[in-house]
C-alpha positions in Angstrom: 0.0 0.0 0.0 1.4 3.3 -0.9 0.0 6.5 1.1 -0.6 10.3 0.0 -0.6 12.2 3.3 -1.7 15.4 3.6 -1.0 17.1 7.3 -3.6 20.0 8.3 -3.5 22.8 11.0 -5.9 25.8 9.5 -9.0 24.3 7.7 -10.2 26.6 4.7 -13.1 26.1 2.2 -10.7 24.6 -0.6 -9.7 21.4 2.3 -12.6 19.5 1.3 -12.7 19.8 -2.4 -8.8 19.3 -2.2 -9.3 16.2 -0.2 -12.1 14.6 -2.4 -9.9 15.2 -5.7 -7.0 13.7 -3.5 -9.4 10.4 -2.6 -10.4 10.5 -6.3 -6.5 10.8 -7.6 -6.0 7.7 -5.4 -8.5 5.8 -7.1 -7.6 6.1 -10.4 -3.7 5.6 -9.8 -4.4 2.3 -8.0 -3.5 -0.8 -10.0 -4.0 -4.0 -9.4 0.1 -4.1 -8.2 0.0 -0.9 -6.7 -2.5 0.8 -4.1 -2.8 3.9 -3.2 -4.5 5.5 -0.4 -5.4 9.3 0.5 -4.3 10.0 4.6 -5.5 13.3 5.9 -4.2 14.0 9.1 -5.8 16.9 11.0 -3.6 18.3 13.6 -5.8 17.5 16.6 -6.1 14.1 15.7 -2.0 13.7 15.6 -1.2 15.8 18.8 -3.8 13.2 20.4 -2.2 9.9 18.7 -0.1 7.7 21.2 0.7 4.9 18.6 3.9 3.9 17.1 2.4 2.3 13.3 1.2 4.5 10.7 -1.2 1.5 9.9 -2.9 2.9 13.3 -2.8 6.7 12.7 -4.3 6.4 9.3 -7.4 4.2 10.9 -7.6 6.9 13.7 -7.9 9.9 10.8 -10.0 7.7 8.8 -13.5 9.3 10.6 -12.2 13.1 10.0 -11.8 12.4 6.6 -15.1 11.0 6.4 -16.8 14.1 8.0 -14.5 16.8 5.7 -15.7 15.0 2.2 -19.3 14.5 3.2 -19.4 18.2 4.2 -20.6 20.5 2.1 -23.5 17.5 1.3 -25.0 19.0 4.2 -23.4 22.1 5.9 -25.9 24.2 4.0 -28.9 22.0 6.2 -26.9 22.8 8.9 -26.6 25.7 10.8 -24.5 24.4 13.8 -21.7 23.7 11.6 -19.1 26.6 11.1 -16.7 27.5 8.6 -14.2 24.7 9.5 -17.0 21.9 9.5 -17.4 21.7 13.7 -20.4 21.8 15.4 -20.9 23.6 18.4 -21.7 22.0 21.4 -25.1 22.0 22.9 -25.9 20.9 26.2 -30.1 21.0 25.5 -29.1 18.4 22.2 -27.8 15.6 25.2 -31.4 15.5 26.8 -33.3 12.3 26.7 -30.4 10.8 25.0 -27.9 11.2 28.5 -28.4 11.9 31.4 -27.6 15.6 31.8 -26.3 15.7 35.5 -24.0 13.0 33.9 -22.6 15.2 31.9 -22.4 18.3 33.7 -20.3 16.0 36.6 -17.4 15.5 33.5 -14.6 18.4 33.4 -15.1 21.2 30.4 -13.2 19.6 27.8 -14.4 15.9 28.2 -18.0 17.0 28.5 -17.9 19.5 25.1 -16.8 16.2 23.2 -19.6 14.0 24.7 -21.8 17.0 23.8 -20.2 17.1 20.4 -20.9 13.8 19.8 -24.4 14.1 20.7 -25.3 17.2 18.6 -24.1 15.0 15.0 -26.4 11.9 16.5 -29.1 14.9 16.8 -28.5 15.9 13.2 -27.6 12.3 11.7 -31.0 10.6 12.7 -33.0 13.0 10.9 -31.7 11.7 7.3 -32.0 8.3 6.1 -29.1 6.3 5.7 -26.5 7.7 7.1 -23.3 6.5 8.4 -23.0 7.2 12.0 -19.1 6.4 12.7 -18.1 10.2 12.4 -20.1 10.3 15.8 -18.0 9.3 17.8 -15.0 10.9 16.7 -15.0 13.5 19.5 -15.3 10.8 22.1 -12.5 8.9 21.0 -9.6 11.0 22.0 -10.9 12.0 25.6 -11.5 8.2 25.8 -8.0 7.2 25.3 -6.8 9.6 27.4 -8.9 9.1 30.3 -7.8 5.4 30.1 -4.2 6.1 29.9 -4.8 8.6 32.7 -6.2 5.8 35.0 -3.0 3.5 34.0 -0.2 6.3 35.2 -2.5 7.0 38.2 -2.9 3.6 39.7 0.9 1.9 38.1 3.2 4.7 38.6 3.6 4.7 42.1 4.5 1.3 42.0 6.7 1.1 39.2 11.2 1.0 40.5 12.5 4.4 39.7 15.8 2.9 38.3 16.5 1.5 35.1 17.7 -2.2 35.9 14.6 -2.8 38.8 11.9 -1.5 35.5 13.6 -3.9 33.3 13.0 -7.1 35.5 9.9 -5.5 36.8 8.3 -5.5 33.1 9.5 -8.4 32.4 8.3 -10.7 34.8 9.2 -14.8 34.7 6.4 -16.6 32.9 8.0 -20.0 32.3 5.0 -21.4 34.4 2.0 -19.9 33.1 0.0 -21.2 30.1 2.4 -21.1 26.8 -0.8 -20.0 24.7 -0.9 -17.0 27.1 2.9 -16.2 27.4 2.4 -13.7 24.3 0.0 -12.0 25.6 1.2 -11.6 28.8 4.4 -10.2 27.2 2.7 -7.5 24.5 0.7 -6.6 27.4 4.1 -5.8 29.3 5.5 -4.3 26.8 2.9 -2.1 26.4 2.5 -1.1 30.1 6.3 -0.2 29.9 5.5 2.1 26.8 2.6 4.1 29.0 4.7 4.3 32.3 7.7 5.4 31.2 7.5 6.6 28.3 3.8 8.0 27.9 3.4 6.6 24.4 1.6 3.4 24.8 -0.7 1.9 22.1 -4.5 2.2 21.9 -4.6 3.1 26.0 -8.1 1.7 25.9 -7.3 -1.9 25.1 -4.6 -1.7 27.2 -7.0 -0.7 30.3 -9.3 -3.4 29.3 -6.6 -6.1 29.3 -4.8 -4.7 32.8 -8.8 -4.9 34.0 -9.2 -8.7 33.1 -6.4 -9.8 34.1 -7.1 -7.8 37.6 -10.5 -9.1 38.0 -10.9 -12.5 36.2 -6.9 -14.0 35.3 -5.8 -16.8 38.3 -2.4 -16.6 37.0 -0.1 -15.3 39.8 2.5 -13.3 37.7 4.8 -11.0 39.7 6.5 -7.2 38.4 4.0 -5.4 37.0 1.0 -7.8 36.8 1.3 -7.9 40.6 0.8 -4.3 40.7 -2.0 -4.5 38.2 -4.0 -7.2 40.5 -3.4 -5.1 43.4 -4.3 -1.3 41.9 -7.1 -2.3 39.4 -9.2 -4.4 41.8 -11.1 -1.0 41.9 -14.8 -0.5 43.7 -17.4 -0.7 40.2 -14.5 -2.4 38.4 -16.2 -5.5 36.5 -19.2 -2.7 35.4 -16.2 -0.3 34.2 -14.7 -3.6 32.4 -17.6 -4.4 31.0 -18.2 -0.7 29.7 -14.5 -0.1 28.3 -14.8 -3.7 26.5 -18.2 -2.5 24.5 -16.1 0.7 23.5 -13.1 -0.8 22.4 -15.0 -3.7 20.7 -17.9 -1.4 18.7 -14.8 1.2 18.1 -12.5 -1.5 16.2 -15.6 -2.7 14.3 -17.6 0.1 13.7 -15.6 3.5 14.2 -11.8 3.1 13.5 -11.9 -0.1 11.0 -15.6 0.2 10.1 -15.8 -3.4 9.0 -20.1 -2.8 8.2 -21.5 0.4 8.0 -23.1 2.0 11.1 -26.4 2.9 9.5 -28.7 1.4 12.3 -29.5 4.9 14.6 -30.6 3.0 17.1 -27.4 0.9 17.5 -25.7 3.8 17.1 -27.9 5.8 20.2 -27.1 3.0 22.3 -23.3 3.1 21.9 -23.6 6.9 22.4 -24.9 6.4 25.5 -22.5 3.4 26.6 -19.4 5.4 25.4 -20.6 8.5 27.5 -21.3 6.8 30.6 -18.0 4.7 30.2 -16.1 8.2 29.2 -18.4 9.3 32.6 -16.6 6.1 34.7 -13.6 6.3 33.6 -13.0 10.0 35.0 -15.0 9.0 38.3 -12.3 6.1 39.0 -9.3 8.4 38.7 -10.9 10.9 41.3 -11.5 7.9 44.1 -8.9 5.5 45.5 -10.0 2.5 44.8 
């Protein structure tokens, strides 16, 4: 696969015709050989990406693309969107959809995505076949982060502050467990290491939902980190915040980021609203308590 990658700061009114000739150059230089795919990065989106593979920073731009080429279909029908294709965030759009003193609990910034998110839904389920994906495009950055935030709270402390004890502390001795876990076990490791130290861990959401199992449902006595991770994560409302953050990540690698079938059904689509703002909503109530 071969990539034309466009980065963005300022948005103009030539981006989107720009982008759709670019999607449309792609097409027609593809061969059966070669491929060729259009990659438009906005700058939120990259100052927000913690992965290491391109592979993963395309999928994560994917949705913005979506909502910059479908546009001016409907900007015109839309007064809410402004010159750069964002809505504004309205509070009185979330009601009977979430519960409002939900959202007002959340800090500024994580509540104007969830609102955000809800204002497209609003707008979306008026016209018939629509693909929902790009509504949850807001949520997913302020999801990652608040899951990555929970990791650094609950790990850090425990984690040796020199370089030889964080070496044999992420690597703990597995010759006893399960071979057909031992992979796991490691990439999980590995990526723990990544977050702690060096803040750039992949998809932090997966990552919380593995730590979380392995806290609350694995029998397998591991020691370094994983000890830590049984003993931090066994949190009060843990196996409902589990089974929250496991929805998320599952309906965001199949419907959102990868988009395997189109999201057309709204009321699939209301429902995962609603689970991804109360797990958003959960997440950022377990980093304020203890445990």
């Amino acid at each position: 696969m071969d990539y034309l990658v466009e980065t963005k700061g300022q948005v103009d009114k030539e981006t989107a015709a720009k982008a759709r000739a670019a999607v449309e150059w792609c097409k027609a230089a593809s061969t059966k050989q070669r491929k060729w795919e259009y990659v438009y990065v906005p700058e939120g989106v990259f100052q927000r990406f913690q992965g290491a593979l391109f592979s993963e920073l395309a999928r994560m731009c994917a949705p913005s693309l979506h909502d910059l080429i479908n546009e001016q279909k409907f900007a015109e029908e839309l007064p809410l969107f402004a010159g750069i294709g964002i809505l504004e965030s309205k509070a009185q759009e979330a009601q009977g959809l979430v519960d409002g003193k939900m959202l007002a609990a959340l800090p500024e910034r994580l509540r104007k995505a969830a609102e955000e998110s809800v204002s497209l839904y609003r707008f979306f389920e008026k016209k018939p076949g629509v693909n929902y994906a790009p509504v949850f495009t807001a949520l997913l950055g302020v999801i990652d982060e608040s899951a990555k935030g929970l990791l650094i709270q609950k790990l850090t402390s425990r984690m040796p502050t020199n370089a030889p004890d964080q070496k044999a502390w992420f690597e703990p001795y597995l010759a006893a467990v399960d071979k057909r876990m031992v992979r796991h076990y490691e990439e999980v490791a590995r990526n723990l290491r990544k977050t702690l130290v060096y803040k750039n861990g992949l998809s932090p959401l997966g990552l919380l939902r593995s730590a979380l199992d392995y806290a609350l449902n694995d029998d397998a006595k591991l020691t370094g980190v994983f000890e830590a991770v049984k003993s931090e994560l066994r949190i009060t409302g843990g196996w409902d915040l589990l089974d929250r953050i496991t929805a998320i990540n599952e309906f965001r690698n199949t419907k959102v980021a990868h988009q395997e079938t189109p999201l057309t059904d709204p009321a699939q689509a209301k429902a995962a609203l609603v689970t991804w703002v109360e797990g958003l909503n959960r997440l950022w109530q377990a980093t304020r308590k203890p445990g």
